[in-house]
C-alpha positions, 0 to 999 in steps of 0.5 A: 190508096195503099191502105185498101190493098193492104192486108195487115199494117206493121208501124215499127217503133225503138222502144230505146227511145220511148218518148220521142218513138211514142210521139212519131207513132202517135202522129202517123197513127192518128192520120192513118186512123182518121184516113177514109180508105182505114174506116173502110177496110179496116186493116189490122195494126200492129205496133212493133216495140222494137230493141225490146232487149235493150236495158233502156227499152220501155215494155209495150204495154207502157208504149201503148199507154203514150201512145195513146195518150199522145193520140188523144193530144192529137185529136184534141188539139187538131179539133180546136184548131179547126174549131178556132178556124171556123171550118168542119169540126175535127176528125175524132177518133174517139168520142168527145170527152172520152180519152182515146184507147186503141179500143176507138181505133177503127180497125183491130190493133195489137202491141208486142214487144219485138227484137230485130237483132235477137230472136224476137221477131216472133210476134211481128211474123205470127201477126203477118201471118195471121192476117194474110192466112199464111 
């Protein structure tokens, strides 16, 4: 419901804890990416690595690469679930066999390194901004 009304879509992460953060966005990612109403409208992502100026803050390029792990964990694992239950096949994101990247995802999403504290906040308005021609 809310996902066709929206004109852009901020998932905001602590980049301080990399392993538990990238395996929380992986989960909401991969249900808002499998969702009818995102395959539709297909509203712009961002994934906002937030703390980016803490010493135990892992950059945004590393994050993406586990979340994108994380995701391909997800589809495959959800597709033998419902493989061994003998219902529909999963919902892939991406095509069997071939590991999830943010380039299957059904709509554009973009990764930045962002500071809520400091002045970071940069990339996250230059992206709100874009996508709702602010």
């Amino acid at each position: 419901g809310r996902v066709a009304g929206a004109g852009a879509i901020v998932c905001m992460l602590d980049a301080s804890d990399p392993l538990a953060q990238s395996k929380a966005a992986a989960g909401i990612l991969y249900e808002l990416f499998t969702c009818d109403a995102m395959r539709r409208h297909r509203v712009p992502t961002l994934i906002a690595c937030n703390k980016s100026d803490s010493a135990k803050a892992m950059k945004s390029a590393q994050l993406r690469g586990m979340i994108e792990k994380e995701v391909d964990r997800i589809q495959h694992s959800r597709s033998t679930m419902q493989d061994l239950s003998d219902k529909t096949q999963g919902t892939m994101i991406s095509s069997h066999g071939v590991p999830f990247t943010f380039k299957e995802a059904p709509c554009e999403v973009s990764v930045a390194d962002t500071c809520a504290t400091k002045p970071g906040l940069e990339p996250l308005v230059e992206f709100v901004a874009a996508q709702l021609k602010l």
